[in-house]
C-alpha positions in Angstrom: -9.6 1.4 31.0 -10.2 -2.3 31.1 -7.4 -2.5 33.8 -8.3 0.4 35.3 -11.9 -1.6 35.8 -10.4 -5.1 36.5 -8.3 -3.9 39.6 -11.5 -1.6 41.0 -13.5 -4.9 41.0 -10.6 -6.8 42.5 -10.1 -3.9 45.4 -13.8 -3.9 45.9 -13.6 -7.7 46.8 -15.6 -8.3 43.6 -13.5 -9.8 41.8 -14.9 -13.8 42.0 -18.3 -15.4 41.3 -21.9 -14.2 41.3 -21.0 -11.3 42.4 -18.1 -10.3 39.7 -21.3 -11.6 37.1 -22.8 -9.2 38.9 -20.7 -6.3 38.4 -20.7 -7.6 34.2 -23.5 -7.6 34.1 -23.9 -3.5 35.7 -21.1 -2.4 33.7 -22.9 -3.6 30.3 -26.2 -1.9 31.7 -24.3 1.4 32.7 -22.2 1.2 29.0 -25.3 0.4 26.8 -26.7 3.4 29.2 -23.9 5.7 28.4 -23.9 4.8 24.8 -27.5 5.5 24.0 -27.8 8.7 25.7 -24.3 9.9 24.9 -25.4 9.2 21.0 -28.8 10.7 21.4 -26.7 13.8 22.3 -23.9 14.0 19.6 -26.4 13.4 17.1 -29.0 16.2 17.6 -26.0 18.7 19.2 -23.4 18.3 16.0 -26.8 19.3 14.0 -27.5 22.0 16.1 -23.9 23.4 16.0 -23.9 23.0 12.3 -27.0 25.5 11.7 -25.5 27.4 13.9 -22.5 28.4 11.7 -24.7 28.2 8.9 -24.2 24.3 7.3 -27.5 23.6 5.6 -29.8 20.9 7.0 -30.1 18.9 4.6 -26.0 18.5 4.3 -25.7 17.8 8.4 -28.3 14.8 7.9 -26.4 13.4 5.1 -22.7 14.0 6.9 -22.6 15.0 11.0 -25.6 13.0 12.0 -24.8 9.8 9.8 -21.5 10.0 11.5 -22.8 10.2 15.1 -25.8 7.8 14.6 -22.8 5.0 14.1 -20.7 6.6 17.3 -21.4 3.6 19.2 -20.3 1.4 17.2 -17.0 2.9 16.5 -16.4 3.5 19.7 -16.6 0.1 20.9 -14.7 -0.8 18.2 -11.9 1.0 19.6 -12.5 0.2 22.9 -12.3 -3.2 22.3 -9.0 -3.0 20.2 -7.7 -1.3 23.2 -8.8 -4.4 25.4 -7.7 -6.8 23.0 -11.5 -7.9 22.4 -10.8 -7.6 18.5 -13.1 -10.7 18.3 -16.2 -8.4 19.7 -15.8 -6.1 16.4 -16.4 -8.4 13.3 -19.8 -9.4 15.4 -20.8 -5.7 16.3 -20.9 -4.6 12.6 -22.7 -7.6 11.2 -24.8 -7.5 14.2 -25.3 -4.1 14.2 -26.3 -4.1 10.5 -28.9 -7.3 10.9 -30.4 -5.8 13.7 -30.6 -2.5 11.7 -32.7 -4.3 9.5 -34.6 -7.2 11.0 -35.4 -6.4 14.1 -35.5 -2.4 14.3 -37.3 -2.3 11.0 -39.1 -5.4 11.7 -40.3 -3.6 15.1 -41.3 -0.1 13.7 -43.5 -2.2 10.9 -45.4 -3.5 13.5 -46.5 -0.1 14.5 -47.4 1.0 11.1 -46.7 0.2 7.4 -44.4 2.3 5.6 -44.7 3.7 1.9 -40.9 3.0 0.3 -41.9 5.1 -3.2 -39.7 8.0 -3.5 -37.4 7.7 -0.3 -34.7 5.8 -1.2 -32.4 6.4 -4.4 -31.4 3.9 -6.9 -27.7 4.7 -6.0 -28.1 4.4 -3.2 -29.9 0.9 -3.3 -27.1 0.1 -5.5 -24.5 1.4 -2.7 -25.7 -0.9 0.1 -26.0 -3.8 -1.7 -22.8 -3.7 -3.5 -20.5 -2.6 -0.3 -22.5 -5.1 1.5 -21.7 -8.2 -0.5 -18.0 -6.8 -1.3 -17.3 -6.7 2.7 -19.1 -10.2 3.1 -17.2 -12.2 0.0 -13.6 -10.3 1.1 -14.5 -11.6 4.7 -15.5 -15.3 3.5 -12.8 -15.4 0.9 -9.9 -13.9 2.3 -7.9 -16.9 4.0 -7.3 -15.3 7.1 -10.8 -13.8 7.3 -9.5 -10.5 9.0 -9.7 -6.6 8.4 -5.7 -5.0 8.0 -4.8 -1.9 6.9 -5.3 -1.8 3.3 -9.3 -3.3 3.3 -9.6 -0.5 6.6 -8.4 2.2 4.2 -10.3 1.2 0.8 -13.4 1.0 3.3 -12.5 4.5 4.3 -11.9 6.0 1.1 -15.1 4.3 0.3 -17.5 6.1 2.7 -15.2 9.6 1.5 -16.0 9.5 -1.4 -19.7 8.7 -0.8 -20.2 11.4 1.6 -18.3 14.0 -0.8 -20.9 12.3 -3.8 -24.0 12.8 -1.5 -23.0 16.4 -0.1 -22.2 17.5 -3.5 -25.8 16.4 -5.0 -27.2 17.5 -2.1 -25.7 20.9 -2.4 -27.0 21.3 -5.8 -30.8 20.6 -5.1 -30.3 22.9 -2.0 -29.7 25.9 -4.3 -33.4 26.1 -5.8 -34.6 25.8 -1.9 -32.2 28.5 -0.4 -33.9 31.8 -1.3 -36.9 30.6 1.4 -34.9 27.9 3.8 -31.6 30.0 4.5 -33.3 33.3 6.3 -35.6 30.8 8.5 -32.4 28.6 9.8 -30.4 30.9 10.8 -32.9 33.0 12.7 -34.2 29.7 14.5 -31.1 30.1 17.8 -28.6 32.8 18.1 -26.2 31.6 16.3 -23.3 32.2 19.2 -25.2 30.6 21.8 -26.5 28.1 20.1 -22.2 27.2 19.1 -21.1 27.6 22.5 -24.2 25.5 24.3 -24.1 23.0 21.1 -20.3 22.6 21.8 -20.5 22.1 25.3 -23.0 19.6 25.1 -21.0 17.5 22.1 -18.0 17.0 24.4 -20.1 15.8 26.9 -21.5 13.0 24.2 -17.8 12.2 23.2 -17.2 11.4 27.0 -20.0 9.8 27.6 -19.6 7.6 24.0 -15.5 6.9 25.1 -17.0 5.9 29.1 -19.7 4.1 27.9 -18.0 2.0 25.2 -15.4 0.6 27.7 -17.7 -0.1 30.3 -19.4 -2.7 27.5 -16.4 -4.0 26.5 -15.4 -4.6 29.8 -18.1 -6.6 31.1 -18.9 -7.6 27.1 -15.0 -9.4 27.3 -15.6 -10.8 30.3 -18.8 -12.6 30.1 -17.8 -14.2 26.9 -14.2 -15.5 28.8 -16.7 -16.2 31.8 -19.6 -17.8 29.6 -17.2 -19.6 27.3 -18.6 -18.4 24.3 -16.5 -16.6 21.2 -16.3 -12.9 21.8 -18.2 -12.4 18.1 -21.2 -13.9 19.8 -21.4 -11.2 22.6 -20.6 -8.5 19.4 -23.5 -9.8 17.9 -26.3 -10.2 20.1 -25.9 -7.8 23.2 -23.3 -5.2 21.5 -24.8 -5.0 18.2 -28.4 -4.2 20.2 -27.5 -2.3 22.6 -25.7 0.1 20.1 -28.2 0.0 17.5 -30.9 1.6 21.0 -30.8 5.1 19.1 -31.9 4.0 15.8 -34.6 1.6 17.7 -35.9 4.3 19.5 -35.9 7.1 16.4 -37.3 4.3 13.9 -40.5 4.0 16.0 -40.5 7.8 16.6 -40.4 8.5 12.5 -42.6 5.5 11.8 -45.3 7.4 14.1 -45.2 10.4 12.3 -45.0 9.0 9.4 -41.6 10.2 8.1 -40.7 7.2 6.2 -38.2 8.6 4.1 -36.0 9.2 6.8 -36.7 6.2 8.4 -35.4 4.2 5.6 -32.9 6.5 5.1 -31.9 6.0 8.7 -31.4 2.4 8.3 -29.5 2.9 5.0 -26.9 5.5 6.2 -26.2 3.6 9.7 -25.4 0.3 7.7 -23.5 1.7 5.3 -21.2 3.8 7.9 -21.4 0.6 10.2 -19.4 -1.0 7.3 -17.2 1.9 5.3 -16.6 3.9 9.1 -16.6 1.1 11.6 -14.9 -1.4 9.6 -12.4 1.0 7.6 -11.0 2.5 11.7 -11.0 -1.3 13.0 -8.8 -2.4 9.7 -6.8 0.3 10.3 -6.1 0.0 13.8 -6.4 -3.8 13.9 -6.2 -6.1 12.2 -9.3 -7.8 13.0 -11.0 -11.4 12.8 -13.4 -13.6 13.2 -12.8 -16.8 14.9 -15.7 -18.7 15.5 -15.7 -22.0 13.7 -19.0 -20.9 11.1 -18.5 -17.3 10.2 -19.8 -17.4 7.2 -23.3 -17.9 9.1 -23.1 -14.5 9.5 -22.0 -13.2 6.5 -25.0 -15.4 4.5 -27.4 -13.5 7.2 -26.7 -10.4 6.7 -26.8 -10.2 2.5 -30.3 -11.9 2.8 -31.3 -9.7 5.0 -30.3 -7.0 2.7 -30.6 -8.1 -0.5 -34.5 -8.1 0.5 -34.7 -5.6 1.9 -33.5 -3.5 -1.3 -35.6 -5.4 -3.5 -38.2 -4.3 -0.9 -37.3 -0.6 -1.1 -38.4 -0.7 -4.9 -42.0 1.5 -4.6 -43.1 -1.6 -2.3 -45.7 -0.6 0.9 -44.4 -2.5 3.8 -47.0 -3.7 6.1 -46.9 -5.6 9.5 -46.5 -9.1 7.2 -43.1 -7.9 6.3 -42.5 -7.3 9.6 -42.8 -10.5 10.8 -40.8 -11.7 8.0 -37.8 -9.7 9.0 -38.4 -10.5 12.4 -38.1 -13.9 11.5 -35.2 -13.5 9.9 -33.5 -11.5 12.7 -34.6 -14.6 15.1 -33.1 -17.2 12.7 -29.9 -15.6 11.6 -29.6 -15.3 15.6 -30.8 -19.1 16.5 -28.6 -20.5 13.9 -25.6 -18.5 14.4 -25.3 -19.6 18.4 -26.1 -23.1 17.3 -23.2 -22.9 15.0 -21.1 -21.0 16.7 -22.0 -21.2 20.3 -18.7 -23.1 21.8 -15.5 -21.5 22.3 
Protein backbone atom coordinates (compact mmCIF):
# COMPACT_ATOMS: atom_id res chain seq x y z
CA UNK A 1 0.00 0.00 0.00
CA UNK A 2 2.85 2.39 0.66
CA UNK A 3 3.85 1.90 -3.01
CA UNK A 4 0.65 1.80 -4.19
CA UNK A 5 0.56 5.57 -2.48
CA UNK A 6 4.09 6.68 -3.46
CA UNK A 7 3.53 6.12 -7.29
CA UNK A 8 -0.31 7.91 -7.01
CA UNK A 9 1.55 11.05 -5.62
CA UNK A 10 4.29 10.71 -8.15
CA UNK A 11 1.54 10.40 -11.24
CA UNK A 12 -0.38 13.18 -9.73
CA UNK A 13 2.79 15.44 -10.06
CA UNK A 14 3.00 15.52 -6.29
CA UNK A 15 5.60 13.93 -5.71
CA UNK A 16 8.33 17.01 -4.70
CA UNK A 17 8.21 19.85 -2.13
CA UNK A 18 5.41 21.75 -0.35
CA UNK A 19 3.16 20.21 -2.12
CA UNK A 20 4.23 16.25 -1.46
CA UNK A 21 4.25 17.90 2.55
CA UNK A 22 1.11 18.62 1.57
CA UNK A 23 -0.21 15.38 0.59
CA UNK A 24 1.73 14.00 4.23
CA UNK A 25 0.38 15.77 5.82
CA UNK A 26 -3.62 14.87 4.27
CA UNK A 27 -2.85 11.30 4.29
CA UNK A 28 -2.04 11.44 8.22
CA UNK A 29 -5.31 13.59 8.66
CA UNK A 30 -7.41 11.05 6.40
CA UNK A 31 -5.49 7.83 8.41
CA UNK A 32 -5.92 9.34 12.00
CA UNK A 33 -9.64 10.00 10.39
CA UNK A 34 -10.07 6.42 9.36
CA UNK A 35 -8.56 5.10 12.49
CA UNK A 36 -10.81 6.83 14.94
CA UNK A 37 -14.01 6.25 13.33
CA UNK A 38 -13.16 2.79 12.01
CA UNK A 39 -12.38 1.95 15.94
CA UNK A 40 -15.37 3.78 17.27
CA UNK A 41 -17.21 1.22 15.01
CA UNK A 42 -15.50 -2.24 15.84
CA UNK A 43 -15.69 -1.48 19.27
CA UNK A 44 -19.41 -0.83 19.96
CA UNK A 45 -20.44 -3.34 16.68
CA UNK A 46 -18.26 -6.57 18.10
CA UNK A 47 -20.25 -5.75 21.45
CA UNK A 48 -23.36 -5.58 19.80
CA UNK A 49 -22.80 -8.81 17.79
CA UNK A 50 -21.79 -10.52 20.97
CA UNK A 51 -25.22 -9.91 22.79
CA UNK A 52 -26.54 -10.80 19.95
CA UNK A 53 -25.54 -14.51 20.06
CA UNK A 54 -25.90 -14.31 23.60
CA UNK A 55 -22.07 -13.52 25.17
CA UNK A 56 -22.73 -11.71 28.46
CA UNK A 57 -21.80 -8.01 28.79
CA UNK A 58 -19.78 -7.98 31.16
CA UNK A 59 -17.32 -10.84 29.27
CA UNK A 60 -17.46 -8.61 25.75
CA UNK A 61 -15.99 -5.54 27.85
CA UNK A 62 -13.42 -7.52 29.37
CA UNK A 63 -12.45 -9.47 25.84
CA UNK A 64 -14.04 -8.00 22.26
CA UNK A 65 -14.02 -4.36 23.20
CA UNK A 66 -10.41 -4.45 24.97
CA UNK A 67 -9.30 -5.95 21.76
CA UNK A 68 -10.85 -3.36 19.47
CA UNK A 69 -10.15 -0.33 21.64
CA UNK A 70 -6.24 -1.19 20.81
CA UNK A 71 -7.11 -1.90 16.85
CA UNK A 72 -5.34 1.11 16.02
CA UNK A 73 -2.48 0.52 17.30
CA UNK A 74 -2.01 -2.99 15.97
CA UNK A 75 -2.90 -2.04 12.90
CA UNK A 76 -0.33 0.47 12.38
CA UNK A 77 1.90 -1.83 13.68
CA UNK A 78 1.40 -3.97 10.90
CA UNK A 79 1.19 -1.44 8.49
CA UNK A 80 4.31 -0.23 9.27
CA UNK A 81 6.09 -3.62 9.27
CA UNK A 82 4.73 -3.87 5.90
CA UNK A 83 6.43 -0.39 4.91
CA UNK A 84 9.46 -1.20 6.60
CA UNK A 85 8.71 1.66 9.29
CA UNK A 86 9.57 -0.90 12.13
CA UNK A 87 11.06 2.19 13.89
CA UNK A 88 7.40 3.82 14.11
CA UNK A 89 6.23 0.74 16.37
CA UNK A 90 8.51 0.76 19.62
CA UNK A 91 7.33 4.68 19.71
CA UNK A 92 3.45 3.97 19.09
CA UNK A 93 3.25 1.60 22.20
CA UNK A 94 5.19 3.65 24.66
CA UNK A 95 3.51 6.64 23.21
CA UNK A 96 0.36 5.16 23.10
CA UNK A 97 0.60 4.05 26.77
CA UNK A 98 2.00 7.70 28.11
CA UNK A 99 -0.56 9.36 26.38
CA UNK A 100 -3.08 6.84 27.82
CA UNK A 101 -2.15 8.03 30.98
CA UNK A 102 -0.80 11.59 31.06
CA UNK A 103 -2.55 13.37 28.81
CA UNK A 104 -6.01 11.47 28.25
CA UNK A 105 -6.32 11.00 31.98
CA UNK A 106 -4.67 14.20 32.65
CA UNK A 107 -7.49 15.83 30.20
CA UNK A 108 -10.67 14.10 31.56
CA UNK A 109 -9.39 15.25 35.38
CA UNK A 110 -9.74 18.48 34.32
CA UNK A 111 -13.35 18.03 33.65
CA UNK A 112 -14.06 16.41 36.91
CA UNK A 113 -12.29 14.48 39.66
CA UNK A 114 -12.64 10.87 39.74
CA UNK A 115 -13.26 8.49 42.83
CA UNK A 116 -10.51 5.41 42.22
CA UNK A 117 -12.14 3.27 45.53
CA UNK A 118 -13.46 0.07 44.25
CA UNK A 119 -12.79 0.31 40.37
CA UNK A 120 -9.68 -1.09 39.95
CA UNK A 121 -8.41 -4.60 41.31
CA UNK A 122 -5.37 -5.29 43.15
CA UNK A 123 -4.42 -7.83 40.31
CA UNK A 124 -4.88 -5.98 38.20
CA UNK A 125 -2.72 -3.02 39.72
CA UNK A 126 -0.26 -5.65 40.17
CA UNK A 127 -0.70 -6.73 36.25
CA UNK A 128 0.17 -3.33 34.79
CA UNK A 129 2.84 -2.50 36.80
CA UNK A 130 4.64 -5.73 36.59
CA UNK A 131 4.17 -6.24 32.53
CA UNK A 132 5.02 -2.65 32.41
CA UNK A 133 8.45 -2.66 33.95
CA UNK A 134 9.22 -6.36 32.48
CA UNK A 135 8.68 -4.83 28.77
CA UNK A 136 10.75 -1.65 29.77
CA UNK A 137 13.89 -3.54 31.64
CA UNK A 138 13.86 -6.41 28.53
CA UNK A 139 13.81 -3.39 26.15
CA UNK A 140 16.73 -1.39 28.12
CA UNK A 141 18.63 -4.46 28.85
CA UNK A 142 18.50 -6.62 26.00
CA UNK A 143 21.61 -5.59 23.84
CA UNK A 144 19.97 -5.20 20.74
CA UNK A 145 16.97 -3.50 22.21
CA UNK A 146 14.48 -5.13 19.76
CA UNK A 147 11.12 -7.32 19.96
CA UNK A 148 11.76 -11.09 17.94
CA UNK A 149 9.75 -13.90 18.11
CA UNK A 150 10.14 -15.38 21.32
CA UNK A 151 9.56 -11.87 23.65
CA UNK A 152 6.30 -11.40 20.73
CA UNK A 153 5.05 -14.86 21.76
CA UNK A 154 5.67 -14.73 25.76
CA UNK A 155 3.92 -11.23 25.37
CA UNK A 156 1.14 -13.15 23.65
CA UNK A 157 0.75 -15.88 25.80
CA UNK A 158 0.78 -13.20 28.39
CA UNK A 159 -2.36 -11.23 27.42
CA UNK A 160 -3.99 -15.26 26.83
CA UNK A 161 -3.80 -16.11 29.76
CA UNK A 162 -5.01 -12.81 31.34
CA UNK A 163 -7.96 -12.63 29.20
CA UNK A 164 -8.83 -16.47 29.93
CA UNK A 165 -8.03 -15.29 34.06
CA UNK A 166 -10.42 -12.26 33.67
CA UNK A 167 -13.32 -14.04 31.59
CA UNK A 168 -13.16 -16.89 33.92
CA UNK A 169 -13.67 -14.66 37.21
CA UNK A 170 -15.86 -12.69 35.34
CA UNK A 171 -17.97 -15.60 34.47
CA UNK A 172 -18.29 -16.71 37.96
CA UNK A 173 -19.63 -13.29 39.51
CA UNK A 174 -21.96 -13.24 36.39
CA UNK A 175 -23.85 -16.35 37.68
CA UNK A 176 -25.50 -14.67 40.84
CA UNK A 177 -26.59 -11.72 38.24
CA UNK A 178 -27.97 -13.97 35.36
CA UNK A 179 -31.43 -14.88 36.64
CA UNK A 180 -32.41 -10.88 36.14
CA UNK A 181 -29.63 -9.67 33.37
CA UNK A 182 -29.91 -12.63 30.86
CA UNK A 183 -33.91 -12.23 29.88
CA UNK A 184 -33.30 -8.29 29.49
CA UNK A 185 -30.11 -8.68 26.92
CA UNK A 186 -31.32 -10.75 24.75
CA UNK A 187 -34.69 -9.11 24.28
CA UNK A 188 -32.87 -5.64 23.83
CA UNK A 189 -32.31 -6.27 19.37
CA UNK A 190 -33.56 -9.26 17.48
CA UNK A 191 -30.96 -11.19 17.89
CA UNK A 192 -30.61 -12.12 13.82
CA UNK A 193 -30.75 -8.62 12.76
CA UNK A 194 -28.84 -7.36 15.21
CA UNK A 195 -25.83 -10.37 13.85
CA UNK A 196 -26.35 -9.57 10.34
CA UNK A 197 -26.32 -5.43 10.77
CA UNK A 198 -23.53 -5.82 13.64
CA UNK A 199 -21.52 -7.97 11.06
CA UNK A 200 -21.81 -5.81 8.28
CA UNK A 201 -20.83 -2.88 10.09
CA UNK A 202 -17.58 -4.73 11.75
CA UNK A 203 -16.04 -5.42 8.30
CA UNK A 204 -16.55 -2.07 7.43
CA UNK A 205 -14.35 -1.04 10.74
CA UNK A 206 -11.69 -3.73 9.75
CA UNK A 207 -11.41 -1.79 6.34
CA UNK A 208 -11.57 1.26 7.51
CA UNK A 209 -8.79 0.31 10.52
CA UNK A 210 -6.39 -1.63 7.56
CA UNK A 211 -7.01 1.90 5.08
CA UNK A 212 -6.61 4.14 7.69
CA UNK A 213 -3.44 2.62 9.24
CA UNK A 214 -1.50 2.76 5.91
CA UNK A 215 -2.47 6.09 5.08
CA UNK A 216 -0.54 7.16 8.64
CA UNK A 217 2.18 5.18 7.98
CA UNK A 218 2.55 6.49 4.74
CA UNK A 219 2.71 10.07 5.34
CA UNK A 220 3.91 9.07 9.22
CA UNK A 221 7.34 7.43 7.21
CA UNK A 222 7.71 10.03 5.13
CA UNK A 223 7.69 13.09 7.26
CA UNK A 224 10.14 11.57 9.55
CA UNK A 225 12.65 10.70 6.17
CA UNK A 226 11.48 14.36 5.07
CA UNK A 227 11.90 16.01 8.65
CA UNK A 228 15.00 14.14 9.50
CA UNK A 229 13.85 12.90 12.67
CA UNK A 230 13.91 8.99 13.87
CA UNK A 231 10.80 7.31 12.88
CA UNK A 232 10.11 6.48 16.93
CA UNK A 233 9.64 10.18 17.35
CA UNK A 234 6.69 10.37 14.76
CA UNK A 235 5.38 6.76 16.72
CA UNK A 236 5.40 8.72 19.67
CA UNK A 237 3.93 11.98 19.34
CA UNK A 238 1.50 12.05 16.26
CA UNK A 239 0.88 8.13 16.01
CA UNK A 240 0.66 7.35 19.53
CA UNK A 241 -2.18 10.49 19.67
CA UNK A 242 -3.88 10.03 17.01
CA UNK A 243 -4.59 6.36 17.89
CA UNK A 244 -5.14 6.85 21.38
CA UNK A 245 -8.49 9.67 19.74
CA UNK A 246 -11.12 6.87 20.89
CA UNK A 247 -10.02 6.55 24.34
CA UNK A 248 -9.61 10.57 24.42
CA UNK A 249 -12.92 11.02 23.37
CA UNK A 250 -14.73 7.99 25.66
CA UNK A 251 -12.53 9.12 28.83
CA UNK A 252 -14.27 12.57 28.72
CA UNK A 253 -17.62 11.02 27.82
CA UNK A 254 -17.35 8.48 31.16
CA UNK A 255 -15.70 11.17 33.29
CA UNK A 256 -19.09 13.23 32.53
CA UNK A 257 -21.24 10.77 33.67
CA UNK A 258 -19.44 9.81 36.17
CA UNK A 259 -18.53 6.20 35.26
CA UNK A 260 -15.16 6.07 36.75
CA UNK A 261 -14.82 2.61 36.99
CA UNK A 262 -14.70 2.17 33.55
CA UNK A 263 -12.78 4.96 32.84
CA UNK A 264 -9.97 3.67 34.77
CA UNK A 265 -10.63 0.49 33.58
CA UNK A 266 -10.35 1.90 30.14
CA UNK A 267 -7.01 3.14 30.53
CA UNK A 268 -5.88 -0.08 32.23
CA UNK A 269 -7.09 -2.63 29.62
CA UNK A 270 -5.74 -0.38 26.48
CA UNK A 271 -2.23 -0.26 28.15
CA UNK A 272 -1.98 -3.48 29.00
CA UNK A 273 -3.21 -4.84 25.36
CA UNK A 274 -1.01 -1.93 23.85
CA UNK A 275 1.90 -4.00 25.37
CA UNK A 276 0.91 -7.98 25.53
CA UNK A 277 -1.29 -7.49 21.87
CA UNK A 278 0.64 -4.86 20.08
CA UNK A 279 3.94 -5.77 21.07
CA UNK A 280 3.53 -9.66 21.19
CA UNK A 281 2.14 -9.39 16.85
CA UNK A 282 5.11 -6.77 16.13
CA UNK A 283 7.72 -9.43 17.96
CA UNK A 284 6.31 -11.92 16.03
CA UNK A 285 6.23 -10.42 12.81
CA UNK A 286 9.33 -8.29 13.28
CA UNK A 287 11.72 -8.08 14.86
CA UNK A 288 11.46 -4.68 15.93
CA UNK A 289 13.83 -1.75 17.44
CA UNK A 290 14.42 1.23 18.70
CA UNK A 291 17.09 3.29 17.22
CA UNK A 292 17.17 6.59 18.52
CA UNK A 293 20.40 7.33 20.36
CA UNK A 294 18.42 7.78 24.16
CA UNK A 295 15.68 5.08 24.31
CA UNK A 296 15.77 4.59 27.53
CA UNK A 297 14.12 8.30 27.84
CA UNK A 298 11.18 6.55 27.00
CA UNK A 299 11.22 3.64 28.84
CA UNK A 300 12.07 5.84 32.36
CA UNK A 301 8.72 7.91 31.09
CA UNK A 302 6.51 5.55 30.76
CA UNK A 303 7.12 3.42 34.34
CA UNK A 304 6.83 6.80 36.17
CA UNK A 305 4.04 7.63 34.62
CA UNK A 306 2.63 4.29 35.74
CA UNK A 307 4.06 3.45 38.74
CA UNK A 308 2.00 6.67 39.86
CA UNK A 309 -0.54 6.21 38.54
CA UNK A 310 -1.07 2.75 40.36
CA UNK A 311 -0.09 4.03 43.57
CA UNK A 312 -2.83 6.63 42.63
CA UNK A 313 -5.50 4.00 41.91
CA UNK A 314 -5.20 2.86 45.66
CA UNK A 315 -8.83 4.41 47.16
CA UNK A 316 -7.16 7.93 46.15
CA UNK A 317 -9.90 10.87 44.71
CA UNK A 318 -8.21 12.42 41.85
CA UNK A 319 -8.90 15.98 41.33
CA UNK A 320 -7.92 18.61 38.68
CA UNK A 321 -4.26 18.99 40.78
CA UNK A 322 -3.51 15.52 39.58
CA UNK A 323 -4.30 16.47 36.43
CA UNK A 324 -1.95 18.92 35.96
CA UNK A 325 0.59 16.70 37.42
CA UNK A 326 0.12 14.08 34.76
CA UNK A 327 -0.10 16.64 32.28
CA UNK A 328 3.12 17.69 33.26
CA UNK A 329 4.44 14.66 33.04
CA UNK A 330 3.02 13.91 29.56
CA UNK A 331 4.73 17.46 28.45
CA UNK A 332 8.11 16.52 29.98
CA UNK A 333 8.52 12.94 28.95
CA UNK A 334 7.54 14.59 25.47
CA UNK A 335 10.14 17.78 25.76
CA UNK A 336 12.80 15.66 26.96
CA UNK A 337 12.43 12.87 24.66
CA UNK A 338 12.78 15.21 21.32
CA UNK A 339 15.60 16.91 23.02
CA UNK A 340 17.31 13.75 23.38
CA UNK A 341 16.33 12.15 20.65
CA UNK A 342 15.43 14.68 18.09
CA UNK A 343 18.28 14.10 15.26
CA UNK A 344 18.37 11.31 13.01
Amino acid sequence: MDQILHNLTLQAGLGTGFAYCVVLAMAIVVGLFLLTKGGDALSDHSSLLAKALGVPSVVVGLTIVSIATSAPELFTSIAAIRSNAQGLILGNIIGSNIANIGLILGLALMVKNVDTRNTISKSQITTLLLLTLVFCCFLFFNPSQNLSLLPGVLLLGFISVYLFGTTAKALGQRKKERETKTDKESLDTPPAKAFLLSASFILLSTAALWAGSDFLVFGAKNLAIIAGVPEELIGFSILAIGTSLPELAASISLVKKGEHKMLLGNIVGSNLFNIGLVGGVAGILGPVSSKTPSPWIDYVSLLLLTALFCLWLKGRTLTRKEGFVLLAGYLASSLFTWILNGSA
